[in-house]
C-alpha positions as CSV (number, residue, x, y, z in Angstrom):
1,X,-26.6,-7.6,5.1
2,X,-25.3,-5.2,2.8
3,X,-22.1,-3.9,3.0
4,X,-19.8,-1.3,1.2
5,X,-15.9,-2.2,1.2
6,X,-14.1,0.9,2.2
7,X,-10.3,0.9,2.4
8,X,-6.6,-1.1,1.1
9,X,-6.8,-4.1,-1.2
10,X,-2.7,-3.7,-1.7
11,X,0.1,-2.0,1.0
12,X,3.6,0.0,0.2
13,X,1.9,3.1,-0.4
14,X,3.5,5.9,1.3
15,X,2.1,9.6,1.7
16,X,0.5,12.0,4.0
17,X,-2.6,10.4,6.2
18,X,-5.2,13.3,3.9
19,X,-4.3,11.6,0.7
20,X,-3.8,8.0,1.9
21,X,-7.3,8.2,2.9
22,X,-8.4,9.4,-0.1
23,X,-6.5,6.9,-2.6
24,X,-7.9,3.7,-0.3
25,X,-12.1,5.5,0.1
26,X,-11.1,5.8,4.0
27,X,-11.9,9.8,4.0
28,X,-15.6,10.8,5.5
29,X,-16.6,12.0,2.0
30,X,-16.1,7.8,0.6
31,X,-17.7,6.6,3.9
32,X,-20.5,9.0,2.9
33,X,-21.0,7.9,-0.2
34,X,-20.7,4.2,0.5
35,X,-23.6,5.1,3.2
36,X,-25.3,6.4,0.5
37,X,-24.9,4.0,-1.8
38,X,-26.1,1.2,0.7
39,X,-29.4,3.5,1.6
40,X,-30.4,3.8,-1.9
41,X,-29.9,0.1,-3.3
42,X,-33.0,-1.8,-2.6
C-alpha cells in the first residue's frame, strides 16, 4: 500500500485549531494534496 503521512512528528505547539492544521498538513487542502499525490504516483 501506499500511503501519505499527514499530521505531528513533534508536540508543544500551541495556536488556533485553523493554523495547527495547517502547520502539521491536517487541513482538507494537505489531505487533498496527499490524495493527489498517492493517485498520481505509479
Amino acid at each position: 500500500m501506499r500511503v501519505s503521512p499527514l499530521g505531528t512528528d513533534r508536540f508543544g505547539q500551541t495556536g488556533d485549531l485553523i493554523d495547527l492544521y495547517d502547520t502539521y498538513r491536517l487541513d482538507a487542502a494537505a489531505i487533498i494534496d496527499a490524495m493527489a499525490e498517492l493517485f498520481l504516483k505509479r
